[in-house]
C-alpha positions as CSV (number, residue, x, y, z in Angstrom):
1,X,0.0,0.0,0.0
2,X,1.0,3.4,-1.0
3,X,0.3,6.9,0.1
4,X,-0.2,7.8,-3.3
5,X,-2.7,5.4,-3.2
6,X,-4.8,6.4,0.1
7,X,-4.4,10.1,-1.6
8,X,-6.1,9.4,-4.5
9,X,-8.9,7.1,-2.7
10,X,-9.7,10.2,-0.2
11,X,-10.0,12.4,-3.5
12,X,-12.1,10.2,-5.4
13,X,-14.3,9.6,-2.0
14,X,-14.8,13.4,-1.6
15,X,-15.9,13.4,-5.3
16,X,-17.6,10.4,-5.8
17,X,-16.5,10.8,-9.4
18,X,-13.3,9.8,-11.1
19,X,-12.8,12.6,-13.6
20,X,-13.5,15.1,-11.7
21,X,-10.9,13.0,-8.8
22,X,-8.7,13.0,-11.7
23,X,-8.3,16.5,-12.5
24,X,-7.5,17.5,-8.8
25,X,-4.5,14.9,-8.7
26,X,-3.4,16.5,-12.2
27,X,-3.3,12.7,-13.6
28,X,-5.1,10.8,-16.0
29,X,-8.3,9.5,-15.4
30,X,-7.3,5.8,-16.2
31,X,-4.1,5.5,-13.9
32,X,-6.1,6.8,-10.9
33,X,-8.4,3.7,-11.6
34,X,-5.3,1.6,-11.9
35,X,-4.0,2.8,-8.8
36,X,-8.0,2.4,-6.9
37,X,-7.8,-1.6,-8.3
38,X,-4.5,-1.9,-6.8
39,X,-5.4,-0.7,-3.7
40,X,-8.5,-3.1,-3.7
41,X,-6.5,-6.2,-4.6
42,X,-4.2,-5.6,-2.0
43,X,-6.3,-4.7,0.9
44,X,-8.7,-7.8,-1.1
45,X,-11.9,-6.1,-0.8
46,X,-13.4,-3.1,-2.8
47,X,-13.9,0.1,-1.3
48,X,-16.2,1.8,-4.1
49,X,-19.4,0.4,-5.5
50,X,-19.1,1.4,-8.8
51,X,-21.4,1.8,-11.8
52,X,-22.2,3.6,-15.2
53,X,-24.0,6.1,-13.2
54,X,-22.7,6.6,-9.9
55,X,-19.8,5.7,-7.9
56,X,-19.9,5.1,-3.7
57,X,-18.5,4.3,-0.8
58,X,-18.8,0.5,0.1
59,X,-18.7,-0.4,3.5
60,X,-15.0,-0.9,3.8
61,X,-14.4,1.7,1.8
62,X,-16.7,4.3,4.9
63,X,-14.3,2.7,7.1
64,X,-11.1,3.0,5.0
65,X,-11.7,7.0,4.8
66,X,-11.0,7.3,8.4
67,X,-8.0,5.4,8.4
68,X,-6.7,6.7,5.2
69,X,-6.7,10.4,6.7
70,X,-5.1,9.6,10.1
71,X,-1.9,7.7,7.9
72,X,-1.5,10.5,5.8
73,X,-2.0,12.9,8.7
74,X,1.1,10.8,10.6
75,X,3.1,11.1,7.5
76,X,2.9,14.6,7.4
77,X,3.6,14.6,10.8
78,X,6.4,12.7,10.3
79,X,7.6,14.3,7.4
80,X,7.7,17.7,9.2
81,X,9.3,16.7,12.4
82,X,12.0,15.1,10.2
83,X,12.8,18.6,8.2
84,X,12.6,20.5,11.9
85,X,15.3,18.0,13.4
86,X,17.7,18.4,10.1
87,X,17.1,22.1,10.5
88,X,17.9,21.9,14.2
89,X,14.0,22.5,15.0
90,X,13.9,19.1,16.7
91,X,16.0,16.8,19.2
92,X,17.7,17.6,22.3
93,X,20.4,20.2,23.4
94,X,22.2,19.9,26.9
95,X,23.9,23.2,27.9
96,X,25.7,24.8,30.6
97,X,26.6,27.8,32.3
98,X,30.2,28.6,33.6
99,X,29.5,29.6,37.4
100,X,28.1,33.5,36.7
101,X,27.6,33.5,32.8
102,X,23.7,32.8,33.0
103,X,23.0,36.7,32.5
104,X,23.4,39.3,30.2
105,X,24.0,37.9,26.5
106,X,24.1,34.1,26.9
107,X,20.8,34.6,29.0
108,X,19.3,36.5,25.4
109,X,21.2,33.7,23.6
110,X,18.9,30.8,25.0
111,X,16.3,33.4,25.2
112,X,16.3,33.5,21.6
113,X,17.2,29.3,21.2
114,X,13.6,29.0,23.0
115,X,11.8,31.4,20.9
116,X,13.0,29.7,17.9
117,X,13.5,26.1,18.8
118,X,10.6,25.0,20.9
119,X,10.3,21.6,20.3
120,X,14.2,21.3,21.2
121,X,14.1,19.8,24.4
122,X,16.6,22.3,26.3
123,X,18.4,21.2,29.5
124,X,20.1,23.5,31.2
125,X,22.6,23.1,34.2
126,X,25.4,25.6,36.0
127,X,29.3,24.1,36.4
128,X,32.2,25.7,37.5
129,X,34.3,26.6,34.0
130,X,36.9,22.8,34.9
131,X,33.7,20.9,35.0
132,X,31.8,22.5,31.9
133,X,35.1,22.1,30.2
134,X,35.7,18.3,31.4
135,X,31.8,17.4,30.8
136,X,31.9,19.4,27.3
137,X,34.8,17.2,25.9
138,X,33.6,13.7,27.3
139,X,29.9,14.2,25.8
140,X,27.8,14.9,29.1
141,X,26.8,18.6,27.7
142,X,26.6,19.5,24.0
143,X,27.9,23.2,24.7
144,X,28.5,25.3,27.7
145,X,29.0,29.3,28.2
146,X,32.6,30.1,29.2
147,X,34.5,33.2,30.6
148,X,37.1,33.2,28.5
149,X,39.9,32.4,27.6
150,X,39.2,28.7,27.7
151,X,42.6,27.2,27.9
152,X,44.5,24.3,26.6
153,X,42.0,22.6,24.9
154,X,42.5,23.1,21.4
155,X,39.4,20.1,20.6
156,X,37.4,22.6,21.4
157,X,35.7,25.3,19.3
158,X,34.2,28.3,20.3
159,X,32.6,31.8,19.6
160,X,32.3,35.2,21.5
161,X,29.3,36.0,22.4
162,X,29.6,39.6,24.0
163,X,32.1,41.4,26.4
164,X,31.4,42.4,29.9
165,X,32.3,45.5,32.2
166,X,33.8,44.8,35.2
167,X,32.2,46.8,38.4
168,X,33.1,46.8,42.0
169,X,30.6,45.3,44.2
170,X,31.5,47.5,48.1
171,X,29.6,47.1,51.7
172,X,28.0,50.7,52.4
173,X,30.4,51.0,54.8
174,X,33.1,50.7,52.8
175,X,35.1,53.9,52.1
176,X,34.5,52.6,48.2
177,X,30.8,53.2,48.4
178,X,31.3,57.0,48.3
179,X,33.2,57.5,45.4
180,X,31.6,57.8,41.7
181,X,34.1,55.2,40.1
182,X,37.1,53.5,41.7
183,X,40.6,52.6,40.5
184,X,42.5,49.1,40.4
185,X,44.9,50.7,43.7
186,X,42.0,51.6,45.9
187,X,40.3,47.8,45.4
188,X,43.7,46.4,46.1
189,X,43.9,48.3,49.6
190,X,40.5,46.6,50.5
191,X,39.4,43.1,51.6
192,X,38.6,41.4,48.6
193,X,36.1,38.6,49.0
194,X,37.2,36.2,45.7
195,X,36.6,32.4,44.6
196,X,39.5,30.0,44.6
197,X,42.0,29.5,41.1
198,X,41.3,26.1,40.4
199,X,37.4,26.9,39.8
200,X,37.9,28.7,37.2
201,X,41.6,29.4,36.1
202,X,41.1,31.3,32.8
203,X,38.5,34.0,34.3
204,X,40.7,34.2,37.5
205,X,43.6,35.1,35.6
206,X,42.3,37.8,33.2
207,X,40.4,39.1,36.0
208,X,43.1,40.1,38.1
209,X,45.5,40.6,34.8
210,X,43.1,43.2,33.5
211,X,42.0,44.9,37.1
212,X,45.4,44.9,39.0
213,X,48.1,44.0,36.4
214,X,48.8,47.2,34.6
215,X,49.8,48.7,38.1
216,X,51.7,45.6,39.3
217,X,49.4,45.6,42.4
218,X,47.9,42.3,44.1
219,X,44.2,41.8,45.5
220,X,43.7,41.4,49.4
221,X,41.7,38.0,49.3
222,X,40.3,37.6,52.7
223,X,37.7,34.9,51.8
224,X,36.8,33.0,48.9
225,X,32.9,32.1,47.7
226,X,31.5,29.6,45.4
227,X,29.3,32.0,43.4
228,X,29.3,35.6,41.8
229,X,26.1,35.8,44.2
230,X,27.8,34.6,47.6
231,X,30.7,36.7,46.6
232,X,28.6,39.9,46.5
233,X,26.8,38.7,50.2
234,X,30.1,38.0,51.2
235,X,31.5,41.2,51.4
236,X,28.7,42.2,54.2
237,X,30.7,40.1,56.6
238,X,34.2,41.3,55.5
239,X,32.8,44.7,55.1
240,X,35.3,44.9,51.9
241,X,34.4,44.7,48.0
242,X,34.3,42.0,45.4
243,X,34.8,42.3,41.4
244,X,31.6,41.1,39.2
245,X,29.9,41.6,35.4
246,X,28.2,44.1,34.9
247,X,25.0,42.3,34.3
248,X,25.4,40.4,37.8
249,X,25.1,44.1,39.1
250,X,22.5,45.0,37.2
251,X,20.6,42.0,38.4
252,X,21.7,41.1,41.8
253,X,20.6,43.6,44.8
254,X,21.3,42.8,48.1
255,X,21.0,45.1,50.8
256,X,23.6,47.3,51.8
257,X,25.7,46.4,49.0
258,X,26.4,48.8,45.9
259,X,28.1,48.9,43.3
260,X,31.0,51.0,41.6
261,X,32.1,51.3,38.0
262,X,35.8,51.2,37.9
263,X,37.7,54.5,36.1
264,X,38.5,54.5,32.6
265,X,39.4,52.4,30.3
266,X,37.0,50.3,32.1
267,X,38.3,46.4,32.6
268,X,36.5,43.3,30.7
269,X,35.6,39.8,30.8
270,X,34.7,38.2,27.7
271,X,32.2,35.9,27.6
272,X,31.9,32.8,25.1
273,X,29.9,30.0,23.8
274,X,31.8,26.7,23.6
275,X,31.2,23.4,21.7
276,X,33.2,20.2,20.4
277,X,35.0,20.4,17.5
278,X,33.4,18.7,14.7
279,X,30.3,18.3,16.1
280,X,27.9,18.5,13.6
281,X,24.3,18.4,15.4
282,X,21.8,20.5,13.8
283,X,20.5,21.4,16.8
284,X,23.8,22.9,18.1
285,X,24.4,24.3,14.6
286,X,21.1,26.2,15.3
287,X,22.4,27.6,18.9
288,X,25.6,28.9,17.2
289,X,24.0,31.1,14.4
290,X,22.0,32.4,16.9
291,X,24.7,33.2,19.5
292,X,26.7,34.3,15.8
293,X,23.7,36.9,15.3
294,X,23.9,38.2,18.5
295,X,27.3,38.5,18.7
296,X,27.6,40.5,15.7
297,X,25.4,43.2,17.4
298,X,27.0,43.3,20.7
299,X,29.7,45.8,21.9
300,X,33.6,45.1,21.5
């Protein structure tokens, strides 16, 4: 049995004519009978009563018309869910965030994903940059959001998706919250609440490179916090300051906390979208030229 075939019974059972059947399949009025009799010796019963006069249903053939519209139905179905997944409309995507990178752009990014993938099932989780790294290259996660640089790991490919200012997060108390803008000497004299190295090496690095390395001055770490968010807390209890994105600023408030913008030329953290090398998922293909789109648009 052929579609073909259940498409040209369903026309010829709306019309209950075979001509007129014939013209709205564009074919010729013999091979549609061909292809009715084929369809009647296979299923071995005949589904129209025909005669010089008339043509109708038979019983089978009532019963047939139901049938016939839910297969083709499916097969569309099928048909379009088939396109969506080689188009990266369809299937599964498991992403991560680097410990902090779930605002600003790659938050728009999957924004965006959503919008236009919404039959990709979407999983997200949040790793330290090590562990997104580590599950990226052994297949747990299909791609993860990174503070770059990522590192040694050249299997990798990746994209930037948007640089970040860097702002000073200061208890009230702190002499810092009274001045318009601060400078990299000034943090350095304060208790700096942080988060440890080996959590995230490349941030860490161009972090303090960018904020305290032009001057040759170190950070005061007093504490170290798991989280851009129990950093900002943090620096209640150490009534001292702590370094975040611009869009953890923007979105975090916590009580007697503000935040500083540091004096020109203002210090920044990319951010980036990383993914296997040679990974050729539609799906992931799809996340890409979006996070490509928006990268074009957003600031240097």
């Amino acid at each position: 049995m052929e579609l073909r075939q259940l498409r040209y019974f369903l026309t010829v059972a709306e019309e209950l004519h075979f001509g007129r059947a014939a013209e709205r399949e564009h074919i010729a009025q013999p091979a549609l009978s061909q292809q009715i009799r084929r369809l009647e010796h296979e299923l071995g019963v005949e589904v129209f009563d025909r005669t010089s006069r008339r043509v109708r249903l038979t019983e089978p053939g009532r019963l047939l018309v139901g049938l016939a519209r839910g297969i083709l139905d499916r097969a569309d179905d099928a048909i379009v869910l088939v396109r969506q997944a080689g188009c990266g409309k369809e299937g599964r995507l498991r992403l991560a965030y680097a410990n902090g990178s779930d605002r600003g752009a790659p938050a728009v990014v999957v924004d965006r994903f959503r919008a236009e993938c919404p039959r990709v099932e979407l999983t997200l989780s949040t790793q330290y940059d090590e562990a997104c790294r580590v599950q990226l290259r052994e297949g747990v996660i299909d791609a993860a959001f990174f503070w770059m640089p990522l590192g040694d790991f050249d299997d990798l490919a990746w994209l930037r998706v948007a640089s970040e200012p860097l702002v000073v997060a200061a208890a009230e108390r702190n002499r810092l919250a009274t001045l318009a803008a601060v400078t990299a000497e000034q943090v350095a004299a304060e208790p700096l609440v942080w988060f440890a190295r080996h959590w995230s090496p490349g941030s860490w690095d161009t972090i303090i490179a960018s904020v305290f390395g032009r001057n040759g001055h170190r950070p005061n770490v007093v504490t170290e916090e798991v989280s851009q968010e129990g950093m900002v807390r943090g620096v209640l209890a150490a009534a001292g300051v702590t370094i975040v994105t611009a869009s953890t600023a923007g979105q975090l408030r916590v009580p007697g906390v503000v935040y500083r913008p540091f004096v020109e030329p203002t210090p920044m953290l990319d951010v980036g979208l990383a993914w296997r090398a040679g990974d050729n998922s539609p799906v992931l293909k799809a996340l890409i030229q979006i996070a490509h789109q928006l990268a074009r648009t957003a600031p240097s």
